[in-house]
N, C-alpha and C positions, 0 to 999 in steps of 0.2 A: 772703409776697406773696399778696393776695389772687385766686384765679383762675376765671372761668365758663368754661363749655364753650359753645362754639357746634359743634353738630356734633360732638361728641365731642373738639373739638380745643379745649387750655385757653387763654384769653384774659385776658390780666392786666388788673386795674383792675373797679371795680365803672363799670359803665356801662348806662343803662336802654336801647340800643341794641343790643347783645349779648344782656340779658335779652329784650329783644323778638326778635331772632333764634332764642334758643333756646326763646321760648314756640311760636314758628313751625314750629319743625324737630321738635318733639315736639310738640305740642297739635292742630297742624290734621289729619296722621292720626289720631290718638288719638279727635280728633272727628270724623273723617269714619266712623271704624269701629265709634265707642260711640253715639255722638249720637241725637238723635231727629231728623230732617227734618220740616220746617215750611214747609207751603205759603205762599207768598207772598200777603200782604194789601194793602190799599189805604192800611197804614200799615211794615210791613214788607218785605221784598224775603225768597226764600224762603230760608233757614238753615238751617245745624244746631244744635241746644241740644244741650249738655252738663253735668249738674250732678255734680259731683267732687270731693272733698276740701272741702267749703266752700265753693267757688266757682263762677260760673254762666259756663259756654265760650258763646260766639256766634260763629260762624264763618259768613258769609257768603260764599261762593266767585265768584271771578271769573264775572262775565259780561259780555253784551253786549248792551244794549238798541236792537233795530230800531228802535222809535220814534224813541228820542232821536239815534240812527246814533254812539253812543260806547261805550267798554267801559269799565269798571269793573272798580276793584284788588278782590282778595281781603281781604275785613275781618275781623282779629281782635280780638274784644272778652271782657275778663275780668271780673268782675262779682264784688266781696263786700261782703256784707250792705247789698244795693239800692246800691253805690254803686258805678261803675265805676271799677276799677283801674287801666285800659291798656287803649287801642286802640292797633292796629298797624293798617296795611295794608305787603301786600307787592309784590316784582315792581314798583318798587326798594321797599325797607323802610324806610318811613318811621312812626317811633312820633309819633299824632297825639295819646294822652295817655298819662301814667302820674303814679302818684301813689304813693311809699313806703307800706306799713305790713303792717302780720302778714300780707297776701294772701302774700307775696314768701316767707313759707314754706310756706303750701299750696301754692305754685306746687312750691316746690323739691322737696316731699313728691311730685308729682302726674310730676315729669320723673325723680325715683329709679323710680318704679313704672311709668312708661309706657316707660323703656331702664335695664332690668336692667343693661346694657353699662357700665353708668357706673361708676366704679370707688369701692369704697367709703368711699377718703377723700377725693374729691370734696367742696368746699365751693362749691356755689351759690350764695348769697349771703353767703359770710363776711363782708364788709366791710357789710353790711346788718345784719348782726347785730352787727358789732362798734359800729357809729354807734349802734346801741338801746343803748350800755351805759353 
C-alpha cells in the first residue's frame, strides 16, 4: 500500500494534499533557517528564497497589511526549471496549484535530508513513481 508521512505519521493513498502538508511541515523551517530573506518590492511582498536539490523554495510568511486592514496566509511555492510546481498556502492548507512530474522526487530527496528521523524504508512518493512506469 502506498504510504506519505505528514508529520512523521504514515498516510495511505498518494494525495497532492498530504504532499502539500508535508512540503509544509519540512520545507517552511528548512527555509526559514537556510534561505536568503528578500526585502519586499513594489512587485513582490518580502520572502525567503531557497534553491535545493533542483528546486527554487519561496516561502512568503504570514502577515498583516495595515493598509489594506487584512492578514494574509503563509505562501508556499516550489519552483522547477522556471516553472512552478505547487503552491500551498496554510493555516487552513489549501494546495492552490500542483502539477506531477520528476519535482516530486527532488522534493522526496530534499524531506529524507531535511528529517534524518524518517525511516529508511519510507516511500514518499511510491505511487508517483509507480504511475511513471
Amino acid at each position: 500500500m502506498d504510504t506519505l508521512i505528514y508529520g512523521l505519521r504514515p498516510v495511505t493513498r498518494y494525495d497532492r494534499r498530504h504532499i502539500a502538508a508535508t512540503a509544509v511541515t519540512v520545507l517552511v523551517p528548512l527555509t526559514r533557517t537556510h534561505g536568503r530573506w528578500q526585502e519586499p518590492t513594489t512587485r513582490m511582498p518580502a520572502y525567503f528564497g531557497l534553491s535545493a536539490a533542483g528546486l527554487k523554495i519561496i516561502l512568503t510568511t504570514p502577515f498583516r497589511s495595515p493598509a489594506l486592514g487584512e492578514s494574509h496566509q503563509g505562501i508556499l511555492d516550489i519552483w522547477d526549471d522556471s516553472a512552478k510546481a505547487m503552491s500551498v498556502r496554510w493555516s487552513p492548507l489549501e494546495v492552490v496549484s500542483f502539477r506531477r512530474g520528476e519535482w516530486l522526487d527532488r522534493l522526496d530527496y530534499l524531506v529524507r535530508r531535511a528529517r534524518p528521523d524518517v525511516p529508511a524504508d519510507w516511500q514518499f512518493l511510491q505511487s508517483h513513481r509507480a504511475r511513471r512506469q
